[in-house]
C-alpha positions in Angstrom: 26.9 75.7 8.6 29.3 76.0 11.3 27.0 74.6 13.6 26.7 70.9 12.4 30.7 71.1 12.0 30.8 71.4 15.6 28.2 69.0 16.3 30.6 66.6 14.7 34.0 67.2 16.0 32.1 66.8 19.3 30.2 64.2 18.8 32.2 61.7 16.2 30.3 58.1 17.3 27.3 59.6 15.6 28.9 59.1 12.1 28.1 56.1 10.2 30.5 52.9 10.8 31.0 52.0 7.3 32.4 55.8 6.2 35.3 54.6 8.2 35.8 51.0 6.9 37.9 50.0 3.9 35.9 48.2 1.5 36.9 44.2 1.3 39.4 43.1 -1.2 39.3 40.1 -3.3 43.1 38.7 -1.6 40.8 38.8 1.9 37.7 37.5 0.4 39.4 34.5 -1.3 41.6 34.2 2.4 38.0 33.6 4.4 36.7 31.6 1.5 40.0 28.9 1.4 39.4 29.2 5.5 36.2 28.0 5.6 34.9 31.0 7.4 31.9 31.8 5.0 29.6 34.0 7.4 32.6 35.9 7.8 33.0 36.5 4.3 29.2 37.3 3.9 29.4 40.1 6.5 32.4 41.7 5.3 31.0 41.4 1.4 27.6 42.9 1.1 25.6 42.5 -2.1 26.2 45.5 -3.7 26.3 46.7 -7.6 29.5 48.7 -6.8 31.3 45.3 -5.9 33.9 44.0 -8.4 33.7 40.7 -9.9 35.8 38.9 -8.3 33.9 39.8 -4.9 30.9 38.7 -6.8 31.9 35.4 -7.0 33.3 34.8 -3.4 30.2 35.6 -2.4 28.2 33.6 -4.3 30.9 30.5 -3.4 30.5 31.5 0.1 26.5 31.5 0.1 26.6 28.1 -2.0 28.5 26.9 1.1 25.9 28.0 3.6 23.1 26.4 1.0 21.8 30.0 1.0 20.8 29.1 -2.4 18.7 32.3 -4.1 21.1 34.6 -2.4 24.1 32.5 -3.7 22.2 33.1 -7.6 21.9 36.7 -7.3 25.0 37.2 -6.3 27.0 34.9 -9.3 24.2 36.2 -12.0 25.2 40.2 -10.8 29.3 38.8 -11.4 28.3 37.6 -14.5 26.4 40.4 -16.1 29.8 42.4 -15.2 32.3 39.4 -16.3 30.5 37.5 -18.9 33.8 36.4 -20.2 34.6 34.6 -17.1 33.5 31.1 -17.3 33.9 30.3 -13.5 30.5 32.6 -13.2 29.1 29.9 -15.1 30.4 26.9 -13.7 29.4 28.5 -10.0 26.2 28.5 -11.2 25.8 25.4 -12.8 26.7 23.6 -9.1 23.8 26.1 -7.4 21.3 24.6 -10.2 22.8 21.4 -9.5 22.6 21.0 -5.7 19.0 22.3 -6.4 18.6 19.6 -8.7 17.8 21.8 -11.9 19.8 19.5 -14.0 19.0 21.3 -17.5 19.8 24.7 -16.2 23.2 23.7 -15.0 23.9 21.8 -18.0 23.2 25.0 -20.1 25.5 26.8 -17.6 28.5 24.1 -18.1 27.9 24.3 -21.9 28.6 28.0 -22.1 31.5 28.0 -19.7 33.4 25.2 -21.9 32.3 27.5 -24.9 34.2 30.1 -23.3 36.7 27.5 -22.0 37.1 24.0 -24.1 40.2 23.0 -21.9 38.2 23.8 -18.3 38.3 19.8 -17.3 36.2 20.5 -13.9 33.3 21.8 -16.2 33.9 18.8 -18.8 33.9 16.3 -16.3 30.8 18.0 -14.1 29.2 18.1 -17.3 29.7 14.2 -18.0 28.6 13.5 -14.7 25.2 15.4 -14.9 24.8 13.6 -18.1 25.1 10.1 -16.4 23.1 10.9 -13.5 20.2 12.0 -15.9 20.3 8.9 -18.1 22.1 10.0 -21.3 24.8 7.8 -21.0 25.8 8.8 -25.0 26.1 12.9 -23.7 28.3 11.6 -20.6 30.8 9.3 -22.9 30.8 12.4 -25.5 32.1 15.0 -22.9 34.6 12.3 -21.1 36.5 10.9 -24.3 37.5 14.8 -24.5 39.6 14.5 -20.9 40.6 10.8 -21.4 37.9 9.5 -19.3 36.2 7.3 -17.9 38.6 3.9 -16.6 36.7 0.9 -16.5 37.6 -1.8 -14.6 35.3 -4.9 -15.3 31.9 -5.8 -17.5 29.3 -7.4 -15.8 25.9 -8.5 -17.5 22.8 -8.9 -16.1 20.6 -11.4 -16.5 23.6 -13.5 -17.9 22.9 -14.3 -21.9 22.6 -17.6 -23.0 24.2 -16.4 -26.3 27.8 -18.6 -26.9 30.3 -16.9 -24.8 32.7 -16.1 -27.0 30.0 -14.6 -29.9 29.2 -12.2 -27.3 32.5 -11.2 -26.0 33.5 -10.0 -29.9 30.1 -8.3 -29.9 31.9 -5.9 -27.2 34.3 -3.2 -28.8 35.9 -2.3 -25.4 37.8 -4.4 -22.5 38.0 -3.8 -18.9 41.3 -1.4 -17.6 40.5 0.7 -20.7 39.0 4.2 -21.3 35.6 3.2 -22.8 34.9 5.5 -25.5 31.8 6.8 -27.0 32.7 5.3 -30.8 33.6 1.9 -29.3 29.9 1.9 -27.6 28.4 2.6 -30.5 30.7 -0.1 -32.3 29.0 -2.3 -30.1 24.8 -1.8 -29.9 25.6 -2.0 -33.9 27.2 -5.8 -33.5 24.3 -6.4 -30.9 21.6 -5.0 -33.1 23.5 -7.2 -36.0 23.2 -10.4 -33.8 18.9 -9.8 -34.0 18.4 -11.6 -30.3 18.3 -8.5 -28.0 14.7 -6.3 -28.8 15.7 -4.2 -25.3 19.1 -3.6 -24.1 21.0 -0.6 -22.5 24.1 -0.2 -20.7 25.0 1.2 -17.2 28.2 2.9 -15.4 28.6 1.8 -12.1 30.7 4.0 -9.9 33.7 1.7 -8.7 36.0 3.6 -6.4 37.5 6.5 -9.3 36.9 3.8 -12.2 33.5 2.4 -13.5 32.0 -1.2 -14.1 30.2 -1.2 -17.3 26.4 -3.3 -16.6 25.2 -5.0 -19.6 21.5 -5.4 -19.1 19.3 -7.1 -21.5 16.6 -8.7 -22.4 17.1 -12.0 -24.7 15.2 -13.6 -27.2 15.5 -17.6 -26.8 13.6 -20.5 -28.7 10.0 -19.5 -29.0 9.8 -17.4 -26.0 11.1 -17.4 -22.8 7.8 -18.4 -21.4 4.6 -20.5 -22.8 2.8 -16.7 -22.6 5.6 -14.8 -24.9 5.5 -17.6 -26.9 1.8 -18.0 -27.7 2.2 -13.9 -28.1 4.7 -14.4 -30.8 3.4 -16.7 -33.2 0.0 -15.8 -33.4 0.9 -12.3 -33.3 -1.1 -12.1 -36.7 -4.2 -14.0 -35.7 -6.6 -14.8 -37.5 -4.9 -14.2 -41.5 -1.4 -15.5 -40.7 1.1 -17.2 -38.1 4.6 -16.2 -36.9 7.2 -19.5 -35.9 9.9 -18.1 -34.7 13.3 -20.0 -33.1 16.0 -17.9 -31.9 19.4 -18.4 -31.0 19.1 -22.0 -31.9 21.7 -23.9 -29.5 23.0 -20.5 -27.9 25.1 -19.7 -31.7 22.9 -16.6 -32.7 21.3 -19.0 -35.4 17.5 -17.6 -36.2 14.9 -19.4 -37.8 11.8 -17.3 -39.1 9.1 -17.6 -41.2 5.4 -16.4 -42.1 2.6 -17.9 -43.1 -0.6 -15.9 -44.6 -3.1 -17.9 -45.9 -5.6 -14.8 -46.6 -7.4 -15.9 -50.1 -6.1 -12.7 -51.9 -3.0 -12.4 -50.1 -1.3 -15.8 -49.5 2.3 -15.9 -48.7 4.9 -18.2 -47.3 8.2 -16.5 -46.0 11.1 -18.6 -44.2 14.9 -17.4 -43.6 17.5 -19.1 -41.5 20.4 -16.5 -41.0 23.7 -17.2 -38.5 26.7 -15.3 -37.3 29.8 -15.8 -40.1 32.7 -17.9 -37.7 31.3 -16.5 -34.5 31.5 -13.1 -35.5 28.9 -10.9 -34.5 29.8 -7.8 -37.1 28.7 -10.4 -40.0 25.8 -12.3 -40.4 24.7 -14.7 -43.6 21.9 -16.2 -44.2 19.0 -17.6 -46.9 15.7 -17.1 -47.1 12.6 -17.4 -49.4 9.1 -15.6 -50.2 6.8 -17.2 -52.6 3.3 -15.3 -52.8 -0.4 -15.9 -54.1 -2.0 -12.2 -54.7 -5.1 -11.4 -56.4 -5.2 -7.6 -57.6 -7.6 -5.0 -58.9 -5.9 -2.5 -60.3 -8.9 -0.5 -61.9 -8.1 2.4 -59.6 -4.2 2.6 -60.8 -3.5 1.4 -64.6 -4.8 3.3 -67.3 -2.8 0.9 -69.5 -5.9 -1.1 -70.7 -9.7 -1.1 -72.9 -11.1 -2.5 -69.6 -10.4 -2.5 -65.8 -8.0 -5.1 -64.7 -10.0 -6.2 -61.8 -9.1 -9.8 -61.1 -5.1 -9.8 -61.8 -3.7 -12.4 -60.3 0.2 -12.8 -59.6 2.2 -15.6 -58.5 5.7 -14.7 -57.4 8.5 -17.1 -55.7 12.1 -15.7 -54.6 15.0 -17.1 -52.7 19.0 -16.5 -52.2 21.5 -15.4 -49.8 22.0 -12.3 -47.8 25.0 -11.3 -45.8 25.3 -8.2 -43.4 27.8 -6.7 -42.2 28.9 -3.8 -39.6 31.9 -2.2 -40.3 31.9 0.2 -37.1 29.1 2.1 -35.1 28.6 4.4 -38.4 28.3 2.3 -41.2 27.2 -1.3 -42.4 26.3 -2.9 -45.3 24.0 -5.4 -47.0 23.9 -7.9 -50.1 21.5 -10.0 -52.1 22.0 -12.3 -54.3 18.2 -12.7 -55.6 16.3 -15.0 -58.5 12.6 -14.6 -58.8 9.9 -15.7 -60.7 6.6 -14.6 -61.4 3.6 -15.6 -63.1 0.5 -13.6 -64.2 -3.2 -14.8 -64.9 -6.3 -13.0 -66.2 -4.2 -10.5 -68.1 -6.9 -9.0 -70.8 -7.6 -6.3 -72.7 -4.1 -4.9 -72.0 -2.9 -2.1 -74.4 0.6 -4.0 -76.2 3.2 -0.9 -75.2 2.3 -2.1 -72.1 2.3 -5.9 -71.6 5.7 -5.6 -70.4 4.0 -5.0 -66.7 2.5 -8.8 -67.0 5.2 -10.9 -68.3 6.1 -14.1 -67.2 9.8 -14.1 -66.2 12.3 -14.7 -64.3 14.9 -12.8 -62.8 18.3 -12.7 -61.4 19.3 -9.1 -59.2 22.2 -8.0 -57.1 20.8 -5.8 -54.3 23.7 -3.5 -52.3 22.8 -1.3 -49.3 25.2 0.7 -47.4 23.5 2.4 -43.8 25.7 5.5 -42.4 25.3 8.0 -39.3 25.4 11.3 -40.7 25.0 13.2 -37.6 25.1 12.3 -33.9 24.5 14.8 -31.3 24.5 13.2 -28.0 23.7 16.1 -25.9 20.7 16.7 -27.5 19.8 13.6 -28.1 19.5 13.9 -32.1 20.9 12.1 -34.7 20.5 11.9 -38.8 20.7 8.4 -40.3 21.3 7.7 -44.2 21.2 4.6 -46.6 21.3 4.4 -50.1 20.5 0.7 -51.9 21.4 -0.1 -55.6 20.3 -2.9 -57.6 20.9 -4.5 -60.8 19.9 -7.8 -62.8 18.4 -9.4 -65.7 14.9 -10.5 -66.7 15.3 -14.2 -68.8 12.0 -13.1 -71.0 12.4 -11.5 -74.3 12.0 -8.0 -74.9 12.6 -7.6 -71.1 16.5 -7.1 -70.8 18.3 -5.6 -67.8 17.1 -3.5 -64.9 17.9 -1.8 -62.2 17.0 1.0 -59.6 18.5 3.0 -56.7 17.2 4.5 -53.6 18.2 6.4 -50.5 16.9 7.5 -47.3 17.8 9.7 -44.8 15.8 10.1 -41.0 16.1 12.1 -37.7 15.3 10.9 -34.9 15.0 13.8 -31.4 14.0 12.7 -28.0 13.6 16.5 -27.2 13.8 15.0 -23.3 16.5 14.9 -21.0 16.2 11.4 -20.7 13.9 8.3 -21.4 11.5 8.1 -24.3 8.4 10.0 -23.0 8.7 12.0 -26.3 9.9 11.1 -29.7 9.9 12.7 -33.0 10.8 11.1 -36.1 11.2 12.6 -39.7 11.9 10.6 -43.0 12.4 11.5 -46.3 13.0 8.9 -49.2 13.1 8.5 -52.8 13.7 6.2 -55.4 13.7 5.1 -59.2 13.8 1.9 -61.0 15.5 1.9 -64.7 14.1 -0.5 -67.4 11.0 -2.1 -68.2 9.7 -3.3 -64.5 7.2 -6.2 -64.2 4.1 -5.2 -61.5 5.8 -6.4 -58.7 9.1 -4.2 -58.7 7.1 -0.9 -58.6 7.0 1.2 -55.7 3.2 1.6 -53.8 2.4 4.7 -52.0 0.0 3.0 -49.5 -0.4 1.1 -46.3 0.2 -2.2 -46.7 1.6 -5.6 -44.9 3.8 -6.4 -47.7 5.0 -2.5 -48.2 6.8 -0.1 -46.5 6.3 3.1 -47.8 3.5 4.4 -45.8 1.2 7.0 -46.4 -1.6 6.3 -43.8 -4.3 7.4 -45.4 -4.4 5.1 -48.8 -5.1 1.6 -47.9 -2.9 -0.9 -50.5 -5.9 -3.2 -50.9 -9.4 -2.9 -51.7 -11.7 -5.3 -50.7 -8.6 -7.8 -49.9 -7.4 -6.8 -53.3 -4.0 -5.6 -54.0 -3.0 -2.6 -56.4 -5.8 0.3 -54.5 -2.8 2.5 -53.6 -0.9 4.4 -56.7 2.0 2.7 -58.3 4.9 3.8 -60.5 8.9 3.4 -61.2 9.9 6.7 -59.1 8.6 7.9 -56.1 9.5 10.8 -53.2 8.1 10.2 -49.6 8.2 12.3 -46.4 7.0 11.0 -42.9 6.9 12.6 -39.8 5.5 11.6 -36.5 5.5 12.5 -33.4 4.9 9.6 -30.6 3.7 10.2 -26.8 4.4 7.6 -24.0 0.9 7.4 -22.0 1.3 4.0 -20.1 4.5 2.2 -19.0 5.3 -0.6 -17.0 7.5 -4.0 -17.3 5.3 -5.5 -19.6 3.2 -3.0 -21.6 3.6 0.3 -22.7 1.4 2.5 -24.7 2.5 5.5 -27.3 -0.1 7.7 -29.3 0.8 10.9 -31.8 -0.3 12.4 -34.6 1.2 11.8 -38.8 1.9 13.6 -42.0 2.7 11.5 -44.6 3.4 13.5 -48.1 4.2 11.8 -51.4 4.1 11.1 -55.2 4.6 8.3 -57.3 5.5 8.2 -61.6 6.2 6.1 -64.0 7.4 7.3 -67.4 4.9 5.2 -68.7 2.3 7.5 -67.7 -0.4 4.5 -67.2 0.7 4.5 -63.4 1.3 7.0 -60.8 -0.5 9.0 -58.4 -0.8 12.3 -60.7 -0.9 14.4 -57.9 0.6 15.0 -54.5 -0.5 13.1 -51.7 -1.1 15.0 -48.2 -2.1 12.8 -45.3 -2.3 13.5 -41.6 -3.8 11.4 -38.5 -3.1 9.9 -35.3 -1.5 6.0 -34.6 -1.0 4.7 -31.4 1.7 1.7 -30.6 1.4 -1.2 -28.2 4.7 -2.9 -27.0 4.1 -5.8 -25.3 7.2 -7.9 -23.4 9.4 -4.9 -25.0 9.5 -7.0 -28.0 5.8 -7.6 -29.8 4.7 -4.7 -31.4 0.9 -3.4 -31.9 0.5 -0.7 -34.2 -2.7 1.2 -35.2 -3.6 4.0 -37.2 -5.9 6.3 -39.0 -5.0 8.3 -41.9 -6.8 10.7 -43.9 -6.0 11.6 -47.5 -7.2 15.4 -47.9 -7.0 14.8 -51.8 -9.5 12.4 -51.7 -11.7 13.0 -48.5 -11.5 9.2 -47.9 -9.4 8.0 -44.7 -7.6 4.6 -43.5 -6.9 2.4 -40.6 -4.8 0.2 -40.4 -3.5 -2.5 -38.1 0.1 -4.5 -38.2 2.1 -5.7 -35.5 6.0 -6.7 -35.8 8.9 -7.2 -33.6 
């Protein structure tokens, strides 16, 4: 023992340097760090799971400076695990993943720090501007309303709309030298969306000095198309049963002229409406339009009402009036109609007398109201929960008739579970609805696929043999879709989407002569063709597991 004592006292350079060193203090590490003198501060600062916190992060800072970037991890994530109170761990770590460009990690990072911190403005704004540079423009307005930001100096638009000047200016909800809000955006795609002349639009911030210039680019629809192609694309969009003329933006006012013609032998129908901006203003739109219809039906599939199988129903119907929109803000609109109707039935036999009320030649006058409202709107995730509700109300002029009525509501989510872009989407829909009084044929609900219906369940065709009436029918109804669509193919002209369905539903009537009588469960696969960003191609295939038998289907729209 005494020995190695005196081996010691003789020989002291032999003992190890750092017995003799003072371990580093935070006041010196944060001194080399606000010097610039990182290497410095990574020699005197080892990595070590006796360090405190605070040396923890000077560390990690100082190897974020050097780019040293898995070393600059370890050493924040061992802070953390012994501070996981102090947000700046968090933050630190969110510039590592974004320098590295692992944009989702750092966003998860800055999310927890201002969870730990709402009033940190360096994470909210670094959070904003992650959110712009991955394309979520929504996300990046969200976060900066909360620190006042961001100044914007001009609008610019690109290409430049022929739409009147001054109809599109009030379609705009912010100015330039304001702080463009996330509400006031939202204000606006509803007046836009209102206007019915922009199928693709989106908005950009351009960086311009510490302010922004908001980019307005779109893609307009004028007259028939903007080019003999588009335009030959549009109308005969429904070649070879029916045509499509469509005019819009007649004289650069926003007025729209549309109409259908179907000259199918079963299914023949004529639709026109001419609709125009109320006094230049964008947030209201009026207009009038009419739908007069030739359908044969066979309903021996969906009325028990009768001795005999109505198999060769056939039902005129004509319909015309106004309709008015209007958008209140970026969360709620609303719709009226003022509608008569009349309709006329032939080769009504062997009908039981409770209920000829189905079949009865009348007309009709009905006030429709619908009122649309966000429920939910998550930016960040890119999710948001839509509702409507629409009542109605009038009077059938036949005898024994009397007043009706009916209400319905829907509500929808819609997730882009991506970042950015629409690689994936998944939408989910639930409806229901009930009329009230004695309903003639055409006022009941259809459970089916169908171009004149729009409660889908893929895997029940509406029509049998070009007839009308194949899909169940009734006064109330409940409904759920969901779907799930996959970008394959994109480029400026076509792009491609394909993903599988479940449609689930049931249809009444307190008649008991219509309805579906059981629970419809139908899954299968579409895929969607948009072509010039406008013209859409849909197709499916639906199978009804009740049944065995399946569906497909074909329909485009814009």
């Amino acid at each position: 023992m005494i020995l190695p004592l005196l081996f010691l006292l003789l020989f002291p350079g032999n003992l190890p340097a750092q017995a003799s060193e003072k371990p580093a203090t935070a006041a010196q590490a944060r001194q080399l760090y606000e010097a610039g003198r990182y290497e410095e501060l990574v020699k005197l600062v080892p990595p070590s799971p006796g360090n405190p916190p605070e040396l923890d992060l000077y560390l990690g800072m100082a190897l974020a400076k050097l780019q040293r970037w898995p070393q600059a991890r370890a050493a924040l994530e061992a802070g953390h695990a012994k501070a996981p109170r102090d947000e700046r761990f968090l933050v630190e770590l969110a510039g590592v993943d974004y320098k590295t460009r692992n944009y989702d990690s750092a966003k998860s990072e800055l999310r927890q720090a201002l969870a730990l911190d709402p009033g940190d403005t360096y994470a909210r704004n670094f959070l904003a501007t992650i959110y712009l540079l991955t394309e979520n423009l929504d996300a990046a307005l969200d976060n900066w309303n909360k620190i006042g930001k961001p100044h914007i100096t001009d609008i610019s638009m690109e290409p430049k709309p022929r739409l009147k000047n001054e109809i599109l200016q009030r379609a705009f909800a912010f100015s330039p030298l304001s702080t463009l809000r996330l509400s006031q955006l939202r204000t606006t795609e509803a007046r836009i969306d209102n206007l019915n002349l922009f199928p693709m639009y989106h908005f950009d911030l351009v960086p311009d000095n510490s302010s922004y210039t908001v980019d307005f680019v779109s893609t307009e629809r004028n007259g028939f198309g903007s080019n003999k192609f588009e335009a030959l694309a549009s109308i005969f969009r429904d070649i070879p049963i029916a045509v499509d003329p469509e005019y819009y933006n007649l004289g650069g006012k926003g007025i729209n002229l549309l109409s259908y013609f179907r000259w199918d032998e079963n299914k023949r129908r004529v639709w026109a409406s001419v609709s125009t901006p109320v006094e230049d203003n964008p947030s209201l739109r009026a207009g009038l339009y009419t739908d007069a219809r030739n359908e044969n039906w066979d309903l021996s599939r969906t009325f028990r009402g009768s001795t005999a199988p109505l198999t060769d129903l056939n039902m005129e119907r004509i319909e015309f009036g106004p309709q008015f929109r209007s958008v209140v803000n970026g969360r709620w609109s609303w719709q009226a109609h003022l509608v008569y109707a009349y309709r006329r039935f032939r080769n009504v036999r062997d009908v039981l007398p409770a209920y000829t009320f189905f079949f009865t030649n009348t007309g009709s006058l009905e006030y429709r109201m619908r009122t649309d409202y966000r429920l939910i709107d998550i930016p960040d995730r890119r999710l948001t929960l839509t509702s409507w509700v629409r009542g109605s109300f009038g009077k059938n002029f036949a005898a024994g008739l009397g007043a009706f009525g009916g209400i319905e509501g829907s509500l929808e989510l819609d997730w882009f579970p991506k970042p950015s872009g629409d690689d994936y989407q998944t939408t989910l829909r639930f409806r229901i609805g009930r009329n009230f009084g004695n309903a003639t044929l055409d006022e009941l609900y259809q459970l089916g696929v169908e171009r004149d219906n729009d409660l889908w369940v893929r895997g029940i065709s509406g029509t049998r043999e070009g007839f009308k009436g194949n899909a169940p029918l009734g006064r109330e109804f409940v409904l759920w879709n969901w779907e799930t669509d996959k970008t394959v193919y994109k480029n400026p002209f076509l792009s491609i989407q394909i993903g599988p369905f479940v449609d689930i539903g049931k249809d009444t009537d307190p008649s008991g002569v219509f309805g579906s009588r059981f629970w419809l469960w139908d899954p299968g696969l579409q895929c969607k063709f948009r072509i010039f960003g406008d013209i859409v191609v849909l197709v499916s295939y639906g199978r009804d597991l009740h049944s065995g038998s399946g569906a497909f289907y074909e329909t485009t729209s814009r």
